[in-house]
N, C-alpha and C positions, 0 to 999 in steps of 0.2 A: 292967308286966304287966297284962293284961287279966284281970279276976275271969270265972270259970265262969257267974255269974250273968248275967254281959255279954254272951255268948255272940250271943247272939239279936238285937243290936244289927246284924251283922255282917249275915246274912240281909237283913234287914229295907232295910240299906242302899243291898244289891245289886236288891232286889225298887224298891224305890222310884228310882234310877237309870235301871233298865229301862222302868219305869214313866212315868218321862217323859222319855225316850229313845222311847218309843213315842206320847207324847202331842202331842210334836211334829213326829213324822214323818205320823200323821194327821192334825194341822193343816194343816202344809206342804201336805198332800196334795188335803184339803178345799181350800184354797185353790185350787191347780192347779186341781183340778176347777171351781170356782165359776168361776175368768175364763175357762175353755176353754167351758164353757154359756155364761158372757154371751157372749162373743165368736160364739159357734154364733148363739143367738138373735139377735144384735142382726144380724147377716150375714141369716139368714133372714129377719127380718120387713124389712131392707130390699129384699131381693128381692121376698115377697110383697108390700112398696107398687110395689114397679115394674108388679107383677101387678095393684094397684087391690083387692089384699085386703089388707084394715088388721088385723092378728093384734097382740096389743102383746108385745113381746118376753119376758116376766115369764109368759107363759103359753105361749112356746113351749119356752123353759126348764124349766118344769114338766113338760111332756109329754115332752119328751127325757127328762128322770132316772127320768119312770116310768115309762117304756119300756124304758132302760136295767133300771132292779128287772126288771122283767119279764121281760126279757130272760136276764139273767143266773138267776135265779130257775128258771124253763125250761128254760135250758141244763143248770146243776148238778141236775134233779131229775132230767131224761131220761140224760144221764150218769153223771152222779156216783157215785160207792157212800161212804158213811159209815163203812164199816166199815174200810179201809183207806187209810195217805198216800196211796199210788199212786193211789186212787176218787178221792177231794177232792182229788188236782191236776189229775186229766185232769177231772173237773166243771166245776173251779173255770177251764182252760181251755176246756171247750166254754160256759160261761155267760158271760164273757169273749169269745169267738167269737158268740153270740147279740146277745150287748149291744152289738157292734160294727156289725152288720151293723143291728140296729134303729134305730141312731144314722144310718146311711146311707140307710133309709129315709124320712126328709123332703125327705134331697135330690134322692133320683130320683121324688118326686112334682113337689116344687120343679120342675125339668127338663122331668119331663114336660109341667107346667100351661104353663110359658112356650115350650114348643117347640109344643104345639095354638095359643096362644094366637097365635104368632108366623104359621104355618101361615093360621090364620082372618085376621089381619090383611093377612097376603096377599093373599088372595082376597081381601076388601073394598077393597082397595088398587086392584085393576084397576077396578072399577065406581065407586071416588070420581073417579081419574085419568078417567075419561069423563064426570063430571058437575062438574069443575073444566073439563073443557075446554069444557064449553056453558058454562059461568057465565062465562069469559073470551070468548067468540062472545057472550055477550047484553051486553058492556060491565062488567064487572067487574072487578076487582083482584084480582091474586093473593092480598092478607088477605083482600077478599071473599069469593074462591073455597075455599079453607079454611075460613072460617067457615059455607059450604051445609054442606060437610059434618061438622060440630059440629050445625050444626039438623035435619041426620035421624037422629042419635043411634042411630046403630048401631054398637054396643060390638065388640072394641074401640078401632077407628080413630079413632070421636069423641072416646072418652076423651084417647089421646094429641095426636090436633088441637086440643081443647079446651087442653090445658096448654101447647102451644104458640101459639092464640090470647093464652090470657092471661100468659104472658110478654110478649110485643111490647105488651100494654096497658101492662102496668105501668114500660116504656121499656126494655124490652131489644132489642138490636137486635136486627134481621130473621135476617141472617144466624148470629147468637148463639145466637140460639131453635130455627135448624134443626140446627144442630149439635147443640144437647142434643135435638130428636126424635129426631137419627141415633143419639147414642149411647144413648137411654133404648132405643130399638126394636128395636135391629141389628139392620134387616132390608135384604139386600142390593139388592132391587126400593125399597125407599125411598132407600138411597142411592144409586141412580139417578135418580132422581125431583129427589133435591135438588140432586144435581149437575146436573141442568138446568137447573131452578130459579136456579142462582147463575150457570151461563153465560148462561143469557139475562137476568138482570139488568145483568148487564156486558155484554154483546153488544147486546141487542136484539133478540135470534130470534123466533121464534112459539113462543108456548108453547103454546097450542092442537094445533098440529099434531104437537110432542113430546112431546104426552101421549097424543095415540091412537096412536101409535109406541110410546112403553113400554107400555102396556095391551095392546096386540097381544102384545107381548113375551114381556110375563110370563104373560098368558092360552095362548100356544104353549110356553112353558117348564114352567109347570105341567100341561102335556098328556103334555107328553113324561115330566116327573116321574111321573104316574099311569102311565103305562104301563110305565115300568122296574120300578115300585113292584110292578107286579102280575105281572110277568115273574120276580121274584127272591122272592116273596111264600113260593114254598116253599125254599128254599134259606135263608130267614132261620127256617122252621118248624123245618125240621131240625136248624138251628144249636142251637134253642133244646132240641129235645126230645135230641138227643145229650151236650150240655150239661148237662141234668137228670138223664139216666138213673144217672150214676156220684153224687148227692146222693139220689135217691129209694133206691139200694140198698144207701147206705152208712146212713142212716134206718132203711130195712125188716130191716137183717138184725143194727141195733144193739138196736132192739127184740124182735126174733123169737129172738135168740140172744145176751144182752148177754155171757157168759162168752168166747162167740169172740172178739169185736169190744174185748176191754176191753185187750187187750194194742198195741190202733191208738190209744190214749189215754191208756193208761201207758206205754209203751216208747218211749224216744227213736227206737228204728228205724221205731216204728207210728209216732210224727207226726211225724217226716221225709217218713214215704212219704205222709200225709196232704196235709202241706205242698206236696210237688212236685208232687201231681195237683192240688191247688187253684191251684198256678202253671199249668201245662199248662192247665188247663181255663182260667184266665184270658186267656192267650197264644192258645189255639183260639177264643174268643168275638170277639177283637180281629181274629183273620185274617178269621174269618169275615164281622166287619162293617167291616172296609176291601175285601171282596172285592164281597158285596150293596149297599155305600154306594158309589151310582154319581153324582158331580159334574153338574150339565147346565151 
């Protein structure tokens, strides 16, 4: 028999179970989180060294989780009500919904930076390919003719010709070395470039004369790119502003009237119907840029 005075053992027992029943379900969880940031960071800053921007990954990590606070932070203040469960779960998903989407923004800068990037290396790609083929016309070597253009240091073409010079220094071979440009660069007008490059190693052909052929090439392919570009320029406008309108109204009328809008955030039928138009409107962005993304 248990004394009256014991009582309180009982309580206390249950409180402290729960207690760390709960301590290690936010460990576990800390944990997750930690290797899901290293893994983010260390993926991102090897992307930006392929970009030639050295970020150390311990501080991209940082700015994700504050971003993340932030995010969530904003979400739950612009949403949330304190006053009721239903407030603090539709909050606590629209802060959730904020902190996700903040987390997606390093990648589509990421994206962004290496797709200009890739773009400019283009273009400087046609004007090296016509100054590799004078330096092969004045008696030069194909490492020669690479290494003119590492000495006019126009980023970012020198950069990547430079790290392919100095691989073949340090005894990698020729053909070893253009494969990692190809794959550092994946740029389709260089993998043309190099598969000439290795057939006339093994051939013999003019490389001279195959280089103002691809330069012709790509300098008429990037024309015709520019003109599609400017031909579909409103039909990507539109994409974009049809796309916005159903997020600027669901914003403007959650602030201008939060009492209407709070049942699209408590009610399973509200963010169901929230969900689908976030489907749809994802499904309509993708039609609409397989429609304006035109192959040359």
């Amino acid at each position: 028999m248990i004394n009256d005075s014991m009582l309180w053992i009982i309580p206390l027992l249950y409180f402290g179970c729960f207690g760390l029943m709960v301590y290690h379900l936010l460990s576990g969880l800390r944990e997750a989180m930690s290797g899901v940031d290293d893994t983010y960071s260390q993926e991102a800053a090897r992307e930006l060294e392929n970009l030639f921007l050295f970020i150390p990954a311990s501080r991209i990590a940082s700015l994700a989780q504050t971003g993340s606070i932030v995010g969530f932070v904003t979400g739950f203040l612009i949403f949330g009500r304190v006053g009721s469960p239903a407030g603090l779960l539709g909050g606590a998903v629209a802060g959730l919904a904020f902190a996700s989407i903040i987390r997606l923004i390093p990648r589509g800068i990421i994206a962004l930076l290496k797709k200009r990037r890739l773009e400019k290396f283009n273009l400087q790609l046609t004007e090296a390919l016509v100054t590799m083929s004078n330096a092969l016309r004045a008696g030069f070597s194909i490492q020669q003719a690479f290494e003119t253009i590492v000495q006019e240091n126009r980023k970012p073409i020198a950069q990547e010709f430079s790290v392919f010079v100095q691989q073949t220094r340090v005894g990698v071979r020729f053909e070893d070395a253009l494969q990692n440009l190809e794959e550092r660069v994946g740029s389709e007008d260089l993998t043309l470039m190099i598969r000439a490059v290795e057939i006339a190693r093994q051939t013999g052909g003019n490389l001279t004369e195959v280089f103002d052929i691809i330069s012709k090439t790509i300098r008429e392919r990037m024309r015709i790119e520019g003109r599609i570009k400017s031909m579909t320029a409103m039909g990507r406008l539109q994409g974009i502003v049809v796309g916005m309108i159903p997020i600027f109204l669901l914003v403007a009328l959650t602030m201008l009237d939060p009492a209407m809008m709070a049942s699209f955030f408590t009610n399973p039928m509200g963010i169901g119907l929230l969900v689908l138009v976030g489907i749809l409107l994802f499904m309509g962005f993708i039609v609409i840029r397989k429609i304006v993304n035109i192959e040359v």
